[in-house]
N, C-alpha and C positions, 0 to 999 in steps of 0.2 A: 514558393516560400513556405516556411514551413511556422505554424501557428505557434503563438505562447503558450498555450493551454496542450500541446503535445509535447512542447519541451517541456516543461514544465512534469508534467507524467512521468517522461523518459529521467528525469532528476532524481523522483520520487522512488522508480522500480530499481534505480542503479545503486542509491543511499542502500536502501536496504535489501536490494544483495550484497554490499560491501559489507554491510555491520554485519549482517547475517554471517558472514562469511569468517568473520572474524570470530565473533562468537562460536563457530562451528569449528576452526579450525582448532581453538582453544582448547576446547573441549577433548578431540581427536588428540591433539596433544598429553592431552593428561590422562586419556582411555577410557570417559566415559561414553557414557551411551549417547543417542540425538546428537550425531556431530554434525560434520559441513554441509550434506547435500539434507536434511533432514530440519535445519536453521532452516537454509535459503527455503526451503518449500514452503518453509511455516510462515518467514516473512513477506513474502510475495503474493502469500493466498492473502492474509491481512492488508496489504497494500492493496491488491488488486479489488477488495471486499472496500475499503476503507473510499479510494476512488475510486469506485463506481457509485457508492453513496453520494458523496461528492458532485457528481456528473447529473446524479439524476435528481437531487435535490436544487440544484443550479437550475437544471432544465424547468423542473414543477417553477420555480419562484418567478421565473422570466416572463411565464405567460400570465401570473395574476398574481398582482404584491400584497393581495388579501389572504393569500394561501402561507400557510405559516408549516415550514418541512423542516425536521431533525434529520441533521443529517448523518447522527451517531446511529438510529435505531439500525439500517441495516448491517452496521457494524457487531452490535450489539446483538 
């Protein structure tokens, strides 16, 4: 069975390859520079930076609810 917290991910990587994508296409279209595959990298690294923040700020808070975690700073 496969977890919430993986679909949930798999949601998040697929959104923003789509927008990525779209913005990237746009762009190719019109002949500027940073098109399709150069989006999708940018928003995946962010995605993938954004959840794992995510992931590891979950994790700290679970084990002691006196631990107080941002979970923008590895974003940031």
């Amino acid at each position: 069975m496969i977890d919430v917290q993986w679909v949930d991910i798999i949601v998040k990587f697929s959104l923003a390859t789509l927008l990525a994508g779209i913005l990237g296409l746009e762009r190719e279209r019109t002949g500027r520079s940073a098109g399709l595959r150069t989006h999708i990298l940018v928003c995946l690294g962010s995605t993938l930076a954004v959840t794992l923040s995510d992931l590891v700020a979950e994790e700290l808070t679970l084990g002691d609810a006196a631990v107080s975690v941002d979970r923008a700073r590895v974003a940031a």
